[in-house]
N, C-alpha and C positions, 0 to 999 in steps of 0.2 A: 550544277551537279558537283557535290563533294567530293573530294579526295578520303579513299577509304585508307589512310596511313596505315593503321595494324596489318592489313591483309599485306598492303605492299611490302610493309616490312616483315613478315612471316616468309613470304616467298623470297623474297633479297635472300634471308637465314638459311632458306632450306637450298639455295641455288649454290652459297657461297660451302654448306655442308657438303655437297655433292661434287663442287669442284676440287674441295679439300680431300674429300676420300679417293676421287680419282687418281690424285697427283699420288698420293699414298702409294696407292695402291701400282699405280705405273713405275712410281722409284723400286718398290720390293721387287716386281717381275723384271725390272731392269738389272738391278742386282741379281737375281736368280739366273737370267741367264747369261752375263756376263761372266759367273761363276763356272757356268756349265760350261760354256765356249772355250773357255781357258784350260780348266781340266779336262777334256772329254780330245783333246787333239794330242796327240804322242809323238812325237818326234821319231822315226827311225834310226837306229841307233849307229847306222855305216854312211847318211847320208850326204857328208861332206867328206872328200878324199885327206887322207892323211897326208902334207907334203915333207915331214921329214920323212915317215918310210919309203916313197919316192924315191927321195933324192937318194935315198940307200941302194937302192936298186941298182940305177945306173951305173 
C-alpha cells in the first residue's frame, strides 16, 4: 500500500492554516478584552482617606 504524500501534505497545510488563524484570532479577542477590562472599571473618586486632612482635624 502507497503512501499518498499530496493528500498528506494538503491536510498538514490546511491543519497548520487553521491553527494559525486560530492563534490570530485568540490574540485580537485577547487584546479586545484586555482593553475593555482596563477601561470599563472607574475608580471612585473619595476611595482612599486623605491623611493630611486628618491630621488637620485633630
Amino acid at each position: 500500500m502507497e503512501i499518498n504524500w499530496i493528500i498528506i501534505g494538503i491536510i498538514a497545510a490546511v491543519v497548520v492554516v487553521v491553527i494559525v488563524f486560530t492563534v490570530r484570532k485568540n490574540q485580537k479577542e485577547k487584546k479586545k478584552l484586555t482593553e475593555e477590562l482596563n477601561n470599563d472599571f472607574t475608580k471612585p473618586e473619595e476611595d482612599e482617606p486623605n491623611f493630611e486632612d486628618s491630621a488637620n482635624e485633630k
